[in-house]
N, C-alpha and C positions, 0 to 999 in steps of 0.2 A: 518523616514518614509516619503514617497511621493507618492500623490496621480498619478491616473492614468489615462487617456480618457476613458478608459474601465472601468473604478471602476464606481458601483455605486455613485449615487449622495451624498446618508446615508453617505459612506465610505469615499467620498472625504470631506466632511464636517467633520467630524470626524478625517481625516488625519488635515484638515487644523486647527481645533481646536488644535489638538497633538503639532504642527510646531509652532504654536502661544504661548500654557502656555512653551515650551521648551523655545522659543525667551524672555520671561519673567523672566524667570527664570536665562537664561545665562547675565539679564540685572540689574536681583537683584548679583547674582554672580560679577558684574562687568565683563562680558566675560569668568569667569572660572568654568563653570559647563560641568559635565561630567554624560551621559544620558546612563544606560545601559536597555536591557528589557533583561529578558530572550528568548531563541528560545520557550520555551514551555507557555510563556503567552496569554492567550488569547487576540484577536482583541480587543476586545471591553472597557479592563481594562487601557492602560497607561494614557488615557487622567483624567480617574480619579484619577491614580496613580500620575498626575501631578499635578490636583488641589490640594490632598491634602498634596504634598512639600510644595506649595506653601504656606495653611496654615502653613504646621509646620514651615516655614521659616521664615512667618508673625510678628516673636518676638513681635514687639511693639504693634500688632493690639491684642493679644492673652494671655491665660494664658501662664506663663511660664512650663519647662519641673518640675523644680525646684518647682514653687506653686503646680503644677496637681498634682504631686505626695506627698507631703504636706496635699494637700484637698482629695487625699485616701488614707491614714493612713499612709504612709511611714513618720518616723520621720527622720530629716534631722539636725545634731548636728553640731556644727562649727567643722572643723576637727582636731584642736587643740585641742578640750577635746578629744579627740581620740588616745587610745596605736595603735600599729600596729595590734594586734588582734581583737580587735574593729575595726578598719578599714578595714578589712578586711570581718568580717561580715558585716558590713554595707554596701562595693563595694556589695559586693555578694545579697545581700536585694535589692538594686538599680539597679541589674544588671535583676534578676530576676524582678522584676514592670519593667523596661520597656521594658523586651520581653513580657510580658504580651500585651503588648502595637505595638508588632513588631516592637521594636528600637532595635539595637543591637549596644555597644561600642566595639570598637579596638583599637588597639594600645600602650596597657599597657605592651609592653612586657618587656621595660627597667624600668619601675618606680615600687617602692614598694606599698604595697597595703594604705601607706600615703599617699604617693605622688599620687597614682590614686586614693584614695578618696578626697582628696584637688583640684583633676584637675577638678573633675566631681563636685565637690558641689562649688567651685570657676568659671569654664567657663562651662564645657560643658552641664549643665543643665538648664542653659540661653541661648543658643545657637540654641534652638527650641521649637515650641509651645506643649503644651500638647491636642493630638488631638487625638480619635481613629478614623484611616483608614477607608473607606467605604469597600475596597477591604479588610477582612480578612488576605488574603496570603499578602500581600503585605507586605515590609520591608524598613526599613531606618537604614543606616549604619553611625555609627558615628565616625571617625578616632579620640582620644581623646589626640593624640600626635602632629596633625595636620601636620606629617612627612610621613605618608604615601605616595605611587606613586599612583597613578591612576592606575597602571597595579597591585599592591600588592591588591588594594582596589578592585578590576575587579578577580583576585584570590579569594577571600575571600569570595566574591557572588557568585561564579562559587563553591566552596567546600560545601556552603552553600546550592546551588541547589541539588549539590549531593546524599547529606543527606536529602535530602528530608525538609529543615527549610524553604525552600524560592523556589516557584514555577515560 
């Protein structure tokens, strides 16, 4: 986004806030952050949509994803006392709390429901804070193979819009 000589003053203050938590963000990323909005979001949403990345990105300031859902009931077992069918409901337990939460994971397509219950209770449920969104609609995507492309992950939002999960 970029402000305009024509835009209101609100508007340019608000573009220039947007430009700002982005520049933050690309500077916790180490340069490698990728910003999509939908065409149908409202004005006045990304800026908070970015502050609260930034929380969830916050790990060390924050609960983990791992404690938050700990401290609402979801039990969280080492994955080794776990068969494959235990694992399996457990992904699906974890998977369900954190769309509650409008988190969604991907990227399990090659590993079994072990190996992606060990990935999610070993990395990727330290890998952000437990926060709920200001913005309702709003959604964070989490690639749990860390293999995904930018353009699979840009797919994935975009299927997701379709269906109506993510405005």
């Amino acid at each position: 986004m970029t402000g305009s000589a024509g835009a209101p003053a609100s508007d340019q203050r608000s573009t220039s806030r947007t430009e700002e938590l982005e520049d933050r963000l690309r500077r916790m990323a180490d340069g490698d952050a990728f910003f999509w909005t939908s065409k149908n979001c409202p004005d006045h949403l990304p800026e908070s949509d970015l502050e609260d990345i930034i929380a969830f990105e916050s790990v060390a300031s924050g609960t983990s994803l791992f404690q938050g859902l700990q401290e609402h009931a979801v039990d969280l077992p080492p994955p080794e006392t776990l068969n494959e069918q235990q694992s399996a409901a457990k992904v699906t337990e974890v998977l369900h709390a954190l769309a509650r939460l409008r988190i969604f994971l991907v990227g399990f397509d090659d590993m079994t429901a072990r190996e992606s219950y060990s990935t999610i209770w070993n990395q990727t449920l330290w890998e952000g804070c437990y926060i709920e969104k200001r913005n309702p609609e709003a959604c964070t995507l989490i690639d749990v193979s860390h293999s995904m492309s930018r353009e699979s992950l840009q797919q994935v939002l975009e299927e997701l819009t379709g269906t109506g999960s993510v405005n």
